[in-house]
C-alpha positions in Angstrom: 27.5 5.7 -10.3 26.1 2.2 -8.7 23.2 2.2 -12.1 25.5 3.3 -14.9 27.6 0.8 -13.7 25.5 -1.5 -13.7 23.6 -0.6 -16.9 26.9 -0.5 -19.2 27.6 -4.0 -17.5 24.3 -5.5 -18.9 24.5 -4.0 -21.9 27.7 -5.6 -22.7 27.0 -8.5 -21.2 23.8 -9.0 -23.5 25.9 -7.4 -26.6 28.9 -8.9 -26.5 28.4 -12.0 -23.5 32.1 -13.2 -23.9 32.6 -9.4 -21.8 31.5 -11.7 -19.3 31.3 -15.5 -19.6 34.5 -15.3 -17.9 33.5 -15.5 -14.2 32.4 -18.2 -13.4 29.5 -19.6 -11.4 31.1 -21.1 -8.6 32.6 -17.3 -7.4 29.4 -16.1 -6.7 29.0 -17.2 -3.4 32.4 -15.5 -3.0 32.0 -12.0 -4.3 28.1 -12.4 -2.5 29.9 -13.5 1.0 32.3 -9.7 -0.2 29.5 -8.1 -0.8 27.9 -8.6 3.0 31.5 -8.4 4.6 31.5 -4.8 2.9 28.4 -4.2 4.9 29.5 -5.5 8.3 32.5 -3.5 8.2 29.7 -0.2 8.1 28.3 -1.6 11.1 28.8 -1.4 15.2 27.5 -2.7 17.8 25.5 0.4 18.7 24.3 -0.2 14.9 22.0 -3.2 17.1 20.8 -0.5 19.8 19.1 1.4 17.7 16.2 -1.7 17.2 14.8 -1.1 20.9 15.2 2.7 19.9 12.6 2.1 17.1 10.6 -0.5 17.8 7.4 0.7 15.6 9.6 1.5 12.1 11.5 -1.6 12.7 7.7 -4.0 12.9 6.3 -2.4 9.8 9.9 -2.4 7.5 10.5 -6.2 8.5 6.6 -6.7 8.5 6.5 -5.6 4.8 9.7 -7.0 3.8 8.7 -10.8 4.7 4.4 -10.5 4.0 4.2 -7.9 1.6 6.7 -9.1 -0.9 6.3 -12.5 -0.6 2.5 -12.3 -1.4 3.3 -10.0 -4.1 5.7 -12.2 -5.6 3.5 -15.1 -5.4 0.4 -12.9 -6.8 2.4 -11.6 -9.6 3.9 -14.9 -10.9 1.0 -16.1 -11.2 -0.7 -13.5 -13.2 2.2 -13.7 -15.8 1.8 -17.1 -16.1 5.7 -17.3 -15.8 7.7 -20.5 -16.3 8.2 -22.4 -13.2 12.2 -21.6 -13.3 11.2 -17.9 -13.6 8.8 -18.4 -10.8 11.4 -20.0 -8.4 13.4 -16.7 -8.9 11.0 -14.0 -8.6 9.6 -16.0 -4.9 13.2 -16.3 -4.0 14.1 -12.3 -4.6 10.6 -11.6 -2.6 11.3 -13.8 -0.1 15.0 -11.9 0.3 16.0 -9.4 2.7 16.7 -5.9 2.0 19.3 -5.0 -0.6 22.8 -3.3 1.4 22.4 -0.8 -1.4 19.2 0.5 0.4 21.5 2.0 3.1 23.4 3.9 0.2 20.2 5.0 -1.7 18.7 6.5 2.2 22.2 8.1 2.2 21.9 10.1 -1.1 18.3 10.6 -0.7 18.7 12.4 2.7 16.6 10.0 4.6 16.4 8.5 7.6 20.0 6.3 7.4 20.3 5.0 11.0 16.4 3.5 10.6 18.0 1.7 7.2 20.9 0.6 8.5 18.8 -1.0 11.0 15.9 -2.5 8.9 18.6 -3.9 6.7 20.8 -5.6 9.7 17.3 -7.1 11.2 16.0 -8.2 8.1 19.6 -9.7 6.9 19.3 -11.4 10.4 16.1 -13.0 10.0 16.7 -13.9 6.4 18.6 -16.8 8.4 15.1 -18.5 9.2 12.7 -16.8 7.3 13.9 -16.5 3.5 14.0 -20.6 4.0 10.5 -21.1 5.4 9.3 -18.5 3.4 10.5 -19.7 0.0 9.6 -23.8 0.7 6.1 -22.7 1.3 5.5 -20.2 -1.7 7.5 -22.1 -4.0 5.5 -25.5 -3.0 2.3 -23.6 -2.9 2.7 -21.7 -6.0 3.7 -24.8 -7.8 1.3 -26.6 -7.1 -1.0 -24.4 -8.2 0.8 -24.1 -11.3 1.6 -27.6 -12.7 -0.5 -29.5 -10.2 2.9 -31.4 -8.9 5.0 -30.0 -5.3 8.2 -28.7 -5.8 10.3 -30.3 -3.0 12.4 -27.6 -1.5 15.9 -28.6 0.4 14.5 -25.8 3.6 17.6 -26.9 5.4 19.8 -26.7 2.4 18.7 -23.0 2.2 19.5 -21.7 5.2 22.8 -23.3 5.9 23.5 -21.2 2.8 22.1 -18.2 3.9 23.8 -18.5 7.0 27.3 -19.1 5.3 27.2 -16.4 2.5 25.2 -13.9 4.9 25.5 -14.1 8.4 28.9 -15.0 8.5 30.3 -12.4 6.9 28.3 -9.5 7.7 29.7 -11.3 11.8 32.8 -10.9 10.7 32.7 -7.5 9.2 31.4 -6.3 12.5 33.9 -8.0 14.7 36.6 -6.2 12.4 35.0 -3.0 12.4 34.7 -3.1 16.5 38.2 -4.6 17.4 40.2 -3.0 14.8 38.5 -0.3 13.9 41.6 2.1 12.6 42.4 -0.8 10.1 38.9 -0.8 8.7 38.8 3.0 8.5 41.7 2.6 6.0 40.4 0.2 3.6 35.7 1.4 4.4 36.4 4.1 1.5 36.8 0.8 -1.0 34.8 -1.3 0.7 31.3 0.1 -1.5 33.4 0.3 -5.0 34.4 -3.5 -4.3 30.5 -4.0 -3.6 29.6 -2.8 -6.6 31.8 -4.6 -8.6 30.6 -7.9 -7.4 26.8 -7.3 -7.7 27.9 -6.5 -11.3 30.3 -9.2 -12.4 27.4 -12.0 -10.9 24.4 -9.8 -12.9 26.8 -9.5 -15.8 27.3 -13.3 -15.9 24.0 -14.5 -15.6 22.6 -12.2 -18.3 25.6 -13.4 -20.8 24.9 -16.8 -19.8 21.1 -16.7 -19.9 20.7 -14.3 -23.0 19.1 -16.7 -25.4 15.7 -17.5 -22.6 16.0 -13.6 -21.8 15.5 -12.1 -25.1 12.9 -14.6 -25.9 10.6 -15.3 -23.1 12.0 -12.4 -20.7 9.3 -9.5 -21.3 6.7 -10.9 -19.3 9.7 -11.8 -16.4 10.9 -7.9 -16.7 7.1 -6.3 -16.3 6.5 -9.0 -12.8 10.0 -7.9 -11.8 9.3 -4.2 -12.4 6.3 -4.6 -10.5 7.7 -6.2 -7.1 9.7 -3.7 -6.9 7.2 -0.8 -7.8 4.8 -1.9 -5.6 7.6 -2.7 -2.6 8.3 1.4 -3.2 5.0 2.8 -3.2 3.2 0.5 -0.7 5.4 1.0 1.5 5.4 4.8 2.1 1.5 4.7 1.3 1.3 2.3 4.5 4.0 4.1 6.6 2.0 7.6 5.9 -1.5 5.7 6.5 0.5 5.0 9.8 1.4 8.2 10.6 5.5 7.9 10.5 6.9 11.3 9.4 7.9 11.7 5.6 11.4 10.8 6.0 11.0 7.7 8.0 7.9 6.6 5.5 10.5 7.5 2.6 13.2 5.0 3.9 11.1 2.3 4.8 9.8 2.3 1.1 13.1 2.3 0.0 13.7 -0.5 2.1 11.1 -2.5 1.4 11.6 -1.6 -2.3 15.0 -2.9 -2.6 16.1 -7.2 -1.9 18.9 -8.2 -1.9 19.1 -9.9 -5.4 22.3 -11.4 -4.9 21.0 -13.6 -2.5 18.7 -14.6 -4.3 21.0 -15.4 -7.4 22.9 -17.7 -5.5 19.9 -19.7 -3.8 18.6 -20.0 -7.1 22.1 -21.4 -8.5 23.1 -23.5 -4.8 19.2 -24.8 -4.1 17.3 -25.1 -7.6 20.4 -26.1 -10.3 17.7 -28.4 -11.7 16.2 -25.2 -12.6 18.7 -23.5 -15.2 16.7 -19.9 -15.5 15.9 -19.8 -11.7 18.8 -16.9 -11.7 17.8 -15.0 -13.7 15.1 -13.1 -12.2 17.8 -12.0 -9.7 19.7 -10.3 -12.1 17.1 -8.2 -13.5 16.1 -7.8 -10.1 19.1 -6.3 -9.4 19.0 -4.0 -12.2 15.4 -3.3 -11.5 16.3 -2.1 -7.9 19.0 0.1 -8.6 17.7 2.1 -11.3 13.9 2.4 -9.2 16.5 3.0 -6.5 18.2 6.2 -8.3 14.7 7.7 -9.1 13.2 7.3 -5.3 16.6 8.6 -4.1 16.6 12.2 -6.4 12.7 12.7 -5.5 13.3 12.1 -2.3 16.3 14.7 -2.0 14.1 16.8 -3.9 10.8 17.0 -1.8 13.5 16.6 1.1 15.1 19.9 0.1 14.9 23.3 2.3 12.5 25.4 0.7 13.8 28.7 0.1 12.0 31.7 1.7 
């Protein structure tokens, strides 16, 4: 239900935008900071074990998320000749770590779920440092290249955000989910309908608040979107299968490195770049983007993941 919820969402928010205009911009570090608690309170400490267990999936899925997407970002905003607030987005969702909706998309598509539970935990992890350094060298590079002037970025500024509306909660969610875990058990079947929710009402928002730039500069934003997240899919299995991984494992890493987490990069883009009034929005569509590419990869995977019948 995670795209048709999101779909009707964004087509009422671009409709009718007072179906939205409501929330307001200052919850979305809230209903993010949900979001990751939703995901902690999946997770256990054994959750971590698994990294040593799969050292050589864990290098490539990380590897891709932080090199391959970056560049792409960078390589596709610049052949779109975007507008440097559109350009700040798409380098911030590229720069992202995977999307918690990966792990439900693995789930559905009968994949390998403990490897995406663990690419998603180590790359959430190392989003702390690297979504920072990442996105103050792209973004200074890239604009430079553009408009010939350096986009200062506030590297500190980003990553005591990402360490407040990430780290901490997915921290606390585990703590919760190890000391008191008969609690958690009674609320964990809400936890990914409250998760939804949120990713919708912050997409929802910024596509009723941004709908003028969107419907008239936003095609060539939607095609470089499309594309990140296109490419993240199939590169990613084509280079797991070049590398030998079994289909399953190749199919979740290219989910993984398919899918960022868009809210993240929403907020950065609000919290970091507010000089930059569009810089959200290519979080939004990313999220949309991701979810529906998400639903196809998940039903071809459970199809070519099917028992044949004999």
């Amino acid at each position: 239900m995670f795209p048709l919820w999101v779909l009707t969402g964004a087509g009422l928010a671009l409709w009718k935008p007072e179906t939205a205009t409501w929330f307001q911009p200052g919850w979305i570090p809230y209903f993010l900071g949900l979001i990751m608690l939703s995901m902690g309170l999946t997770l256990s400490i054994e959750d971590f074990s698994r990294v040593i267990k799969l050292p050589k999936s864990i290098l490539l899925g990380v590897g891709l998320q932080y090199l391959l997407m970056p560049g792409l970002g960078y390589a596709l905003a610049l052949a779109f000749k975007l507008p440097i607030d559109f350009v700040i987005g798409l380098v911030l969702v590229a720069c992202c770590p995977g999307g918690t909706a990966s792990n439900v998309v693995c789930f559905i598509a009968k994949t390998h779920v403990a490897l995406s539970v663990s690419l998603t935990t180590c790359s959430t992890i190392l989003a702390v440092f690297l979504t920072p350094l990442l996105t103050t060298w792209w973004i200074e590079s890239i604009s430079l290249e553009l408009t010939g002037l350096k986009i200062d970025v506030d590297t500190m500024g980003l990553f005591l955000k990402t360490l407040k509306v990430v780290i901490l909660p997915v921290l606390i969610g585990v703590f919760l989910n190890h000391y008191f875990n008969h609690e958690v058990k009674k609320v964990e079947a809400y936890t990914p309908f409250l998760a939804v929710l949120s990713i919708v009402f912050i997409i929802d928002f910024i596509l009723a608040a941004k709908k003028d730039a969107i419907l008239e500069i936003g095609s060539a934003l939607i095609c470089a979107v499309v594309l990140l997240h296109l490419l993240g899919f199939l590169l990613g299995y084509i280079l797991s299968r070049l590398l030998r991984f079994n289909e399953k494992d190749a199919q979740t890493v290219s989910i993984e490195v398919g899918m960022q987490n868009s809210g993240l990069a929403t907020e950065l883009a609000r919290s970091n770049f507010s000089s930059y009034g569009l810089a959200t929005v290519p979080g939004a569509i990313s999220a949309l983007t991701h979810c529906i590419l998400g639903s196809i990869a998940a039903g071809l995977c459970r199809w070519r993941n099917a028992p044949t019948k004999k």
